[in-house]
Structure formats: C-alpha cells, structure tokens
C-alpha positions as CSV (number, residue, x, y, z in Angstrom):
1,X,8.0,12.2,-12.6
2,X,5.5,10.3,-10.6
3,X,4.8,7.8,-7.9
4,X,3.5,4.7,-8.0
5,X,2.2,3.2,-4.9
6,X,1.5,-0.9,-4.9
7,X,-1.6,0.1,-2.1
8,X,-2.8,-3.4,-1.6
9,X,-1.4,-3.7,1.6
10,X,1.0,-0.1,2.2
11,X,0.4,1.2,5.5
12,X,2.1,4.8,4.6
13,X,-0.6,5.9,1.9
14,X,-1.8,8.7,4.1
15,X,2.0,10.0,4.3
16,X,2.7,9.3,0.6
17,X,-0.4,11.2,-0.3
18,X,0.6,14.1,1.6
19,X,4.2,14.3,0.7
20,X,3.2,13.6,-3.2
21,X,0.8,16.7,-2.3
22,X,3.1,19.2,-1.0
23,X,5.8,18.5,-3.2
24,X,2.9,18.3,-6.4
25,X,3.8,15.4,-7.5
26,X,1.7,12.9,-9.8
27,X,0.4,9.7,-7.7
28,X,-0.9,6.5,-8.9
29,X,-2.2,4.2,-6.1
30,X,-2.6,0.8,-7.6
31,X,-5.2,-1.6,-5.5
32,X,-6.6,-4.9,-6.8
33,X,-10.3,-5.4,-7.2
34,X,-10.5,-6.4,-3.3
35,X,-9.3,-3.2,-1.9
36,X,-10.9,0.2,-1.7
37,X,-9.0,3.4,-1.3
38,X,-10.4,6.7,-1.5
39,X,-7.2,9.4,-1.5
40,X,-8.3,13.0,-1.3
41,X,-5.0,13.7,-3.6
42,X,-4.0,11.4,-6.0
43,X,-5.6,8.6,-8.5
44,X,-6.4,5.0,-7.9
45,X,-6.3,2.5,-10.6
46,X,-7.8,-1.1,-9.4
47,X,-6.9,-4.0,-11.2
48,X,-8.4,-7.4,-12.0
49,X,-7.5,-9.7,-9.1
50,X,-5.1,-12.5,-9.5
51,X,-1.3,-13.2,-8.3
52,X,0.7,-10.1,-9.2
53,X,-1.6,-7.9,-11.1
54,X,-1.1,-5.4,-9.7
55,X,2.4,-5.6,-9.6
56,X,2.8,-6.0,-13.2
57,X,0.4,-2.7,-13.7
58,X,2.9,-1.1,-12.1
59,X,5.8,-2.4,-13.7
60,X,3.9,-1.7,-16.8
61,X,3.4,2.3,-16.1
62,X,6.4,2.9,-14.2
63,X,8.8,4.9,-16.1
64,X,12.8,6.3,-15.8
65,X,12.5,8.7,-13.0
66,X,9.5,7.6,-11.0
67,X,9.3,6.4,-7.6
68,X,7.7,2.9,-6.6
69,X,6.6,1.9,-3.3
70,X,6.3,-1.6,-2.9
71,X,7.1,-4.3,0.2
72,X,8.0,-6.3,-2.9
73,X,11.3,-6.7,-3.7
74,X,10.9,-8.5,-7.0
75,X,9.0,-5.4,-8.2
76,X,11.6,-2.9,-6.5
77,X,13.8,-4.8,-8.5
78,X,12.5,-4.4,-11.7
79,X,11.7,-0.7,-10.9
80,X,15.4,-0.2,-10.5
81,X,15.7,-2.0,-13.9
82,X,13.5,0.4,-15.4
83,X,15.9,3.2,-14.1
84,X,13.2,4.3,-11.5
85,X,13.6,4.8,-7.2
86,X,12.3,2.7,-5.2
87,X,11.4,2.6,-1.5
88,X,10.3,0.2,1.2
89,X,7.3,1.2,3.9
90,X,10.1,1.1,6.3
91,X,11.7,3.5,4.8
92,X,14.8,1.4,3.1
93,X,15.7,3.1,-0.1
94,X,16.1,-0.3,-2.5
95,X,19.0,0.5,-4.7
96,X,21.7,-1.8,-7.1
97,X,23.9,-2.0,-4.1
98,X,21.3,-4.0,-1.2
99,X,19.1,-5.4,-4.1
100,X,20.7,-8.6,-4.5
101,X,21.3,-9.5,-0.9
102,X,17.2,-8.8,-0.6
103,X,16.5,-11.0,-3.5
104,X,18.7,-13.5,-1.9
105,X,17.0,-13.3,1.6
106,X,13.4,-13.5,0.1
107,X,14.5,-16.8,-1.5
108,X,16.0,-18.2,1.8
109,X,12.7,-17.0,3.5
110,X,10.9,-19.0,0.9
111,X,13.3,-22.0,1.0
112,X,12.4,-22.0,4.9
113,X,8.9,-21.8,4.2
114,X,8.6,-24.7,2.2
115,X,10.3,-26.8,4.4
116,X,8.6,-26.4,7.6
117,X,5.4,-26.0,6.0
118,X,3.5,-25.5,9.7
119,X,5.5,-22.6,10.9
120,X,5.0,-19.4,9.6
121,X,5.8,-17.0,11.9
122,X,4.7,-14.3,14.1
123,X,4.1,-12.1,10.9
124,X,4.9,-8.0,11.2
125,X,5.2,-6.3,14.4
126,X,2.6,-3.5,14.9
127,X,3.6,-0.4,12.9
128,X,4.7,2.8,15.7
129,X,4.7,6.5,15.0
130,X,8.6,6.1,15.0
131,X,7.9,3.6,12.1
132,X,5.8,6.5,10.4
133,X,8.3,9.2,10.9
134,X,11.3,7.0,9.5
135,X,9.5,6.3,5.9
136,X,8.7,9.9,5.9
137,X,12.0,11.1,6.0
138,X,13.3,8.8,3.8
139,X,10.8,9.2,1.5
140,X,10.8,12.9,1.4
141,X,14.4,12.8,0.9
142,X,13.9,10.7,-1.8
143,X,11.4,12.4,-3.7
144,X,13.4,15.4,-3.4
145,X,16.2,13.9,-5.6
146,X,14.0,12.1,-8.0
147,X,13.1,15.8,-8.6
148,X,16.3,17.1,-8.9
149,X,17.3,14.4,-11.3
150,X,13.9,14.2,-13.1
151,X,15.5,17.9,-13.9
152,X,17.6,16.6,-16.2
153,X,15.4,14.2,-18.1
C-alpha cells in the first residue's frame, strides 16, 4: 500500500507526510514542473507540465489498495475504479456511494461557468486549524483501513 498525493495545490502535505510517517507508509507526492516541494519523509515525482499530467501520473502508478489525495474528483473517480481510497483535503472520504452526485455537481459548476463567463466566484475560504484537524482524522482513519485491508491482498 501507498499514498499518492496530487501536491500541486494540497494544503495538507505536512499532515499527510506525518501520518504516512508514523504509520510507515510509502508516499509519492506528485508536483508538476512549476511546484517545488521538499518533504522530509516521503518522495516527489515532478512531472512535465501541461493540463492533467500529473493527474494522469497518478492514475498511472496508483494501484488496488492505495490511497489518493486529490481535490479532483475526476481522478478520485478513477482511483475508486482502480479499486484504490480516496480522500478529499477536507477530509470527505470519495467512495461509489457520493461519487456520482460529485461528478454531477462539478459539471453543473462547469455548466455555470461557461455561462456567466465574468463571474467566478469568491474562490476557497481561508483554510482553519479546525479544517486541518478534520482531514487528519479522516485521513488517519482511513489509512488505518487501507491497512487492514491491504492485509488481505
């Protein structure tokens, strides 16, 4: 088992890096050539740049029983397809039961987009230490059963 982080723009690396750490498991940050990350645990792989590189490197490494962490649900998506876990820096667990209602929201947010091609948005509020905590649980909890399941791989 290992995580794959999509690191262009995560804001939890610090906390995946230490929970991947303590619970000694393999971590992959994936950054595209305009990012620089230097994790103390952990490896980075950067990749060319252009529109979903790095997603697709992901995609491409992933395997059954790993854990993604994207913001994008296309790729969480195709992670679960690939039998892996996936999780959200919020700290939502993506899973075959809310993927489809995400899928359809991105492509209403799109829709709305396009139409009112001057408007778009506030963007994300500023991330809190409540925001922090919240992904950590989560994300310990579900590293903790991608272990227990990687068990019987």
């Amino acid at each position: 088992m290992k995580i794959l982080v999509d690191a262009d723009a995560c804001p939890c690396n610090k906390i995946i890096e230490r929970v991947a750490k303590e619970y000694d498991v393999q971590l992959l940050f994936l950054v595209d050539s305009n990012h620089i990350l230097n994790p103390e645990y952990g490896e980075v792989l950067v990749i060319g740049q252009g529109a979903d590189a790095v997603d697709f490197a992901l995609i491409n490494r992933l395997r059954a029983g790993d854990i993604g962490v994207t913001q994008d649900y296309g790729v969480a998506a195709m992670v679960l397809g690939k039998k892996g876990f996936a999780i959200h820096p919020s700290g939502k667990i993506y899973d075959d039961r809310n993927m489809d209602q995400m899928l359809f929201e991105r492509h209403l947010s799109k829709v709305q987009r396009k139409a009112n091609k001057r408007f778009h948005g506030k963007g994300p509020r500023k991330r809190t230490k409540e925001d922090d905590d919240r992904f950590e649980r989560s994300f310990r909890r579900l590293v903790e059963h991608a272990q227990t399941i990687a068990k019987h791989f």
